[in-house]
C-alpha positions as CSV (number, residue, x, y, z in Angstrom):
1,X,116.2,124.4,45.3
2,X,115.6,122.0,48.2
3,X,114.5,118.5,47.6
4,X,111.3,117.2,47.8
5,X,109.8,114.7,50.4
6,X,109.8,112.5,47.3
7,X,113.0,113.2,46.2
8,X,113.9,112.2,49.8
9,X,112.6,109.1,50.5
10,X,113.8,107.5,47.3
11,X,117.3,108.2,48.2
12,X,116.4,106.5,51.5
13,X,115.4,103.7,49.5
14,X,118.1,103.4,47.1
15,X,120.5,103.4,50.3
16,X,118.2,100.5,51.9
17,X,118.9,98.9,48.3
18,X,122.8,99.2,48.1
19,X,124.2,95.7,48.3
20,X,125.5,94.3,51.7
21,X,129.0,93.4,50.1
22,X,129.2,97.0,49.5
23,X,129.9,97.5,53.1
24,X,132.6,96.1,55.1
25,X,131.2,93.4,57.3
26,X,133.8,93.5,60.0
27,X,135.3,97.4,59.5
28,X,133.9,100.4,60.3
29,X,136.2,103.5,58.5
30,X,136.9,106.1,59.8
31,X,138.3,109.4,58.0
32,X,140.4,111.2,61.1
33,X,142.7,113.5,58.7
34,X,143.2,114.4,55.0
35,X,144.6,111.3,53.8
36,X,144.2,109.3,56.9
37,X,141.7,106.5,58.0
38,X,141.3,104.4,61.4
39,X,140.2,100.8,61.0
40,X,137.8,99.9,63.7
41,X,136.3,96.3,64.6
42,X,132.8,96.0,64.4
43,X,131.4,94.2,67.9
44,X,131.2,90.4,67.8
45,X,133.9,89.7,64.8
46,X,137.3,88.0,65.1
47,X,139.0,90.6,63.9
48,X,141.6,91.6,66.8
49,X,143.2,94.9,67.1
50,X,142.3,98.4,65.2
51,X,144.7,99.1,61.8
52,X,145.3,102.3,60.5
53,X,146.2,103.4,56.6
54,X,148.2,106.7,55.4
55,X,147.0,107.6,51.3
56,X,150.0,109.4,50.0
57,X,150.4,110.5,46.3
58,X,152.2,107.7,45.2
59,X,151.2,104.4,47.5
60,X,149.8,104.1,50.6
61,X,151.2,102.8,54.1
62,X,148.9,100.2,56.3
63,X,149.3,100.2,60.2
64,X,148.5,96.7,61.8
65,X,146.7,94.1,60.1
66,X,144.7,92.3,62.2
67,X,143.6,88.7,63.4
68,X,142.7,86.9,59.9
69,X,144.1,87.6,56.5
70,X,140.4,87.9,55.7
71,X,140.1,90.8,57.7
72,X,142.7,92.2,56.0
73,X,141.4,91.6,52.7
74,X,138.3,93.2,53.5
75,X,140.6,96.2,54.7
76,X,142.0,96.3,51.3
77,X,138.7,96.5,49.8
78,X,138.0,99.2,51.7
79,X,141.4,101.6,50.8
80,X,140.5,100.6,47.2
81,X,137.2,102.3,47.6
82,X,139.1,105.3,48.2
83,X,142.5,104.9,46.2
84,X,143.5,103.0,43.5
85,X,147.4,103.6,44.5
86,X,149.2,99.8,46.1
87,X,149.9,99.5,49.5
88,X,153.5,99.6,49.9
89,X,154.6,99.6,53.7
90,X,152.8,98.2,56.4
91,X,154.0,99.0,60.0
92,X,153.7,96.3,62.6
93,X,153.4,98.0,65.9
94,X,154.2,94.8,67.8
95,X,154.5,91.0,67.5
96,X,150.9,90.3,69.1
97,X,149.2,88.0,66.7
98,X,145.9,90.2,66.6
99,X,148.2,93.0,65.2
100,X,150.2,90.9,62.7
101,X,148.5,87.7,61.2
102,X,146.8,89.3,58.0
103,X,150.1,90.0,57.0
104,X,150.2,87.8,53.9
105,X,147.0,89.6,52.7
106,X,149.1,92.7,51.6
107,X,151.8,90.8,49.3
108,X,148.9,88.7,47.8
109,X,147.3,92.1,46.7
110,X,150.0,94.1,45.7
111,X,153.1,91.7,45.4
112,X,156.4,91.1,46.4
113,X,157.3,95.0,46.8
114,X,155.7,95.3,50.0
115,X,157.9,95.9,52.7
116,X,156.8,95.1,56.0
117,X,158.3,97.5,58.9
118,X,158.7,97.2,62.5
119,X,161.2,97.5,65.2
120,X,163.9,94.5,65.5
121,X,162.7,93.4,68.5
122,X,159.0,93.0,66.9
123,X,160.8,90.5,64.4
124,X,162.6,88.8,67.2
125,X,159.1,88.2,68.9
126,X,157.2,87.4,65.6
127,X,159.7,84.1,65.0
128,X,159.7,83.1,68.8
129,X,156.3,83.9,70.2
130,X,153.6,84.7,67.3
131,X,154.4,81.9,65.0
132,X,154.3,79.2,68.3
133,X,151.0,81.4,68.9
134,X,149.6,79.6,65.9
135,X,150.2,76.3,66.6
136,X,148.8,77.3,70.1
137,X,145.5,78.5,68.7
138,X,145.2,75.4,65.9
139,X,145.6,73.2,69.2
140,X,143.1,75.1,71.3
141,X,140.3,75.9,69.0
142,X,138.8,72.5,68.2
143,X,138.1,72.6,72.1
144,X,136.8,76.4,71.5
145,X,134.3,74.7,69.3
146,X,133.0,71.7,70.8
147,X,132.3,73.5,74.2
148,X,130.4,76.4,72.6
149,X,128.8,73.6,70.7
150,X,127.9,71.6,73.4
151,X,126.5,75.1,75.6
152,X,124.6,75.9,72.4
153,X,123.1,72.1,72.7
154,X,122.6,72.1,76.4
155,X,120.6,76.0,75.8
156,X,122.7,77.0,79.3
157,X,124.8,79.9,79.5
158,X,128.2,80.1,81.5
159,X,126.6,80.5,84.8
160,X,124.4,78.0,83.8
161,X,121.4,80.5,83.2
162,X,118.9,79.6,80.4
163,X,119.9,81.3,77.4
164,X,117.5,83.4,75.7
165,X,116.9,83.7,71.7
166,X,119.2,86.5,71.2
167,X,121.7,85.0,73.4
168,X,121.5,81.5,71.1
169,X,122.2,83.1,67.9
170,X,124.9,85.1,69.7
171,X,126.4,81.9,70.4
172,X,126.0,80.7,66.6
173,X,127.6,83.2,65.3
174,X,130.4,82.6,67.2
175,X,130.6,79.4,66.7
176,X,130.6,79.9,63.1
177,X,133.3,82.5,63.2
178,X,135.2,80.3,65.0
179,X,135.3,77.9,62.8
180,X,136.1,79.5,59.7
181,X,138.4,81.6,61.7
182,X,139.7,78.1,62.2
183,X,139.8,77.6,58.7
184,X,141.8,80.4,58.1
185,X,144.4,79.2,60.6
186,X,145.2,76.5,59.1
187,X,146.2,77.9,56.0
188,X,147.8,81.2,57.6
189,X,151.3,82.1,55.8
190,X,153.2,83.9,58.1
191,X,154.7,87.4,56.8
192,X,157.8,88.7,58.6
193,X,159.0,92.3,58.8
194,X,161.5,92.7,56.0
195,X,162.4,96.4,57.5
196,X,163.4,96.8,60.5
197,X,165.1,99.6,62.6
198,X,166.2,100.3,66.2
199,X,164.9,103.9,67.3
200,X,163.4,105.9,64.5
201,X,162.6,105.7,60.5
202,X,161.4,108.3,58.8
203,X,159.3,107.9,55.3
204,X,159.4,111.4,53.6
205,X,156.6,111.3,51.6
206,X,155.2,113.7,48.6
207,X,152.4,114.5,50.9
208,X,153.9,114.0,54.4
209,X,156.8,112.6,56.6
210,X,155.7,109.5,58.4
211,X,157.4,108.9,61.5
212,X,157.6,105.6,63.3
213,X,159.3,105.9,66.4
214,X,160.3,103.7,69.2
215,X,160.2,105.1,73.2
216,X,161.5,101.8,74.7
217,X,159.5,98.6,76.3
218,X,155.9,98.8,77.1
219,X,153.4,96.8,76.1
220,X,156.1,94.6,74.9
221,X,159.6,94.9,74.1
222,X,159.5,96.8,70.7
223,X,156.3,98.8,70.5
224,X,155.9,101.7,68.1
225,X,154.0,104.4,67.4
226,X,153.3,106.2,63.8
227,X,153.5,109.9,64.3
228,X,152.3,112.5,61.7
229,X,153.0,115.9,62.6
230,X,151.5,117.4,59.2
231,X,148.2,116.3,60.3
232,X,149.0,115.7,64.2
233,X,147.7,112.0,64.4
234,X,149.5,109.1,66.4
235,X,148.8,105.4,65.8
236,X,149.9,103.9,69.2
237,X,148.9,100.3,68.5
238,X,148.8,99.2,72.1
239,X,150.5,101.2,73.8
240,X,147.3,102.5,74.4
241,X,144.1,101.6,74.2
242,X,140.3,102.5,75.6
243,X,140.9,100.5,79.0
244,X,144.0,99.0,80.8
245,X,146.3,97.4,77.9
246,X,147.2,93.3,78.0
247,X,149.8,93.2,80.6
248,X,151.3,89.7,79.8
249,X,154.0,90.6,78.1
250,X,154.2,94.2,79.7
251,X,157.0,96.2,81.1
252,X,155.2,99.2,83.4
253,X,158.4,100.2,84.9
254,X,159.2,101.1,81.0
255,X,155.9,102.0,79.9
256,X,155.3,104.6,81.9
257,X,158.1,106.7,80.1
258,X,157.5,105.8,76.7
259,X,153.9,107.4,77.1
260,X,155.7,110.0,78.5
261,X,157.3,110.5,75.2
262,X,154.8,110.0,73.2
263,X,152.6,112.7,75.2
264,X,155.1,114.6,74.7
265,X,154.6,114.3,70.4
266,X,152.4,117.4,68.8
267,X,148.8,115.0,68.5
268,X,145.3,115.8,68.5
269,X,144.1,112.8,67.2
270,X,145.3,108.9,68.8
271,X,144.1,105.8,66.6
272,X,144.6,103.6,69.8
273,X,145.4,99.8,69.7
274,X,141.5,98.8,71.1
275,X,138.7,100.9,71.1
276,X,137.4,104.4,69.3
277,X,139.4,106.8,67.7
278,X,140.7,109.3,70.4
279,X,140.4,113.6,70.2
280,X,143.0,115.0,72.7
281,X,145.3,113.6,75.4
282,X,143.0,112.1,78.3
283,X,143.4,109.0,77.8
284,X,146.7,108.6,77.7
285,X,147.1,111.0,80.6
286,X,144.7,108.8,82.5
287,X,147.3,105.6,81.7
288,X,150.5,106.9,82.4
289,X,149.0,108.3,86.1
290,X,147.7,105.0,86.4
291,X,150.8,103.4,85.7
292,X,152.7,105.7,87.6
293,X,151.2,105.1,90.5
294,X,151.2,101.4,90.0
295,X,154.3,101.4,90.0
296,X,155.5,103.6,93.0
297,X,153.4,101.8,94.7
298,X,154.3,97.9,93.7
299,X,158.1,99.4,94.3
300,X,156.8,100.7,98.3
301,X,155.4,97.1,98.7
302,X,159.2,95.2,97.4
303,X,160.7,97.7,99.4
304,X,159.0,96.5,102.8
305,X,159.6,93.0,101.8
306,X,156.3,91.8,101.0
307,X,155.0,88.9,98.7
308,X,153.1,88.9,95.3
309,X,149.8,88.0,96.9
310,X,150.5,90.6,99.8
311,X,151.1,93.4,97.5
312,X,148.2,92.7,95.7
313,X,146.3,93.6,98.6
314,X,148.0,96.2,99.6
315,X,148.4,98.4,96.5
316,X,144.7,100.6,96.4
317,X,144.6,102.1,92.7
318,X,140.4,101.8,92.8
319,X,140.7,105.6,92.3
320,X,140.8,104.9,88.8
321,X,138.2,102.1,88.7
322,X,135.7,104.6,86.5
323,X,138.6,105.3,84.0
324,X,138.9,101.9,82.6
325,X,136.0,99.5,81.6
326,X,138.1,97.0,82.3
327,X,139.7,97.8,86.1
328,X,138.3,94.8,87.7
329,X,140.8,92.7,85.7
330,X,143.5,94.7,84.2
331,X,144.5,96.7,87.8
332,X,145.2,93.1,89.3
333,X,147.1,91.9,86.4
334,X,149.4,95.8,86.3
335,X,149.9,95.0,89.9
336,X,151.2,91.3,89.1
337,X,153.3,92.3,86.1
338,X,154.9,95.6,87.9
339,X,156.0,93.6,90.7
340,X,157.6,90.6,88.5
341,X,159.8,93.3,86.5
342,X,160.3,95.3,89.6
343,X,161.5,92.2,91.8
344,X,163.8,91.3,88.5
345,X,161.7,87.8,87.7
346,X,160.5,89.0,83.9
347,X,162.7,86.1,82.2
348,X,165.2,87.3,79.8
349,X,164.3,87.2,76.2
């Protein structure tokens, strides 16, 4: 029997009525596979990367946790919508705090049992960049908030445009998510790996194995991907992403063939680091061409002797300038970082 107009618009009504705290305000989830949901940002939260989490019979396993514990916790609220089973593994992908900060959230939920995997490197990089990250961002954000405040007060954008209404409240959110991003800072308990490994681990699960595997330097020193060949998803963290990845603490010599690899894994679905969910290999065939040919050409620039700024010039990728949203100021910043670990002046760790 189909359902009546008024049948109809009461459901709409009693879906207008459902309670705001029913929803995550910072998450959208995502079901990409029996058992498996992507974490996405919603636009104009602190939030950081994506996070990923793996519902097996008997617990479940969290990829990434984001910026802010409280992002995390919201996360949490979120798989126990679905599951009542604990967390007991979360995977770190890579030290970068956007990826790691809400660790804590996951042992105040679910206790001391939760072990906390990544490779050794990540844990290396956790003590000696992401903690001093902290104290970097408690030092900088105070002079976040006063400028914002004082461009909120003066009712002049950047470019010194007069903002407009929309723009304004923009601007106040952000200033309030600044500070009680700030807030959370300052009372942020940092969570190390208490698992880590050099090339693969292997979870054999009731339900699934759960690979985490390790292809080498890329977007830093000791990225991984989470591969499930059951259900032929890979979480890359960010390794890849919907643009150009971060290059600051890159290695695109490396990089290049540790996508090669993971092309190479049985996928269908990518949960990248940034951006939406991902059906089929593009993307990542997109990158490693890019990055390919970033680096043969940053290596033909060393070779005839020329400088940073010279190469810079020289090297013409703007064939891929509609592939990445981001071109304008991630292929300057490949060609920069190529030519430092080509030219051997990436310090030593």
């Amino acid at each position: 029997m189909k359902p009546s107009r008024q049948s109809l618009a009461l459901c709409f009504l009693c879906l207008l009525c459902v309670p705001a705290s029913l929803f995550s305000q910072s998450l959208d989830i995502q079901k990409v596979a029996d058992g498996v949901y992507a974490a996405i940002p919603k636009p104009g939260r602190i939030v950081g990367a994506n996070a990923a989490f793996i519902v097996d019979r008997g617990e479940v396993l969290v990829v990434d946790t984001h910026y802010r514990p409280s992002a995390a916790r919201e996360l949490i609220a979120e798989i126990k919508k679905i599951t009542p089973l604990p967390v007991r593994y979360v995977v770190n992908t890579h030290w970068h705090n956007d990826h790691v900060q809400g660790n804590q959230a996951y042992v105040g939920a679910f206790g001391p049992n939760v072990e906390y995997i990544s490779q050794h490197l990540t844990r290396q990089d956790m003590m000696g960049k992401a903690l001093p990250g902290i104290k970097d961002q408690l030092n900088n954000l105070p002079r976040d908030i006063t400028a914002a405040e004082a461009r909120l007060a003066s009712g002049k954008g950047e470019q010194g445009e007069t903002m407009s209404e929309e723009q304004r409240q923009q601007l106040s959110q952000r200033i309030a998510d600044l500070k009680s991003y700030l807030e959370e800072l300052q009372a942020i308990q940092p969570t190390l790996p208490t698992l880590t490994f050099e090339r693969s681990l292997v979870l054999h699960r009731p339900s699934r194995d759960i690979y985490v595997l390790y292809y080498g330097k890329g977007h830093t020193r000791g990225d991984v991907v989470v591969f499930l060949p059951k259900e032929k998803v890979v979480v890359t963290g960010d390794l890849l992403t919907n643009g150009i990845p971060f290059m600051r603490d890159a290695y695109p010599v490396e990089w290049v063939e540790a996508l090669r690899s993971v092309e190479r894994l049985d996928f269908e679905t990518a949960i990248p680091g940034h951006g939406p969910v991902q059906q089929g290999k593009k993307q990542l065939s997109r990158l490693i061409s890019f990055l390919a040919d970033a680096v043969a050409a940053v290596k033909d620039a060393v070779a005839k002797g020329q400088s940073l700024d010279d190469a810079k010039k020289s090297v013409d990728l703007a064939r891929y300038q509609a592939d990445f949203p981001n071109f304008k100021n991630g292929a300057p910043a490949t060609v920069e970082r190529t030519y430092l670990e080509v030219t051997g002046k990436i310090p030593e760790q």
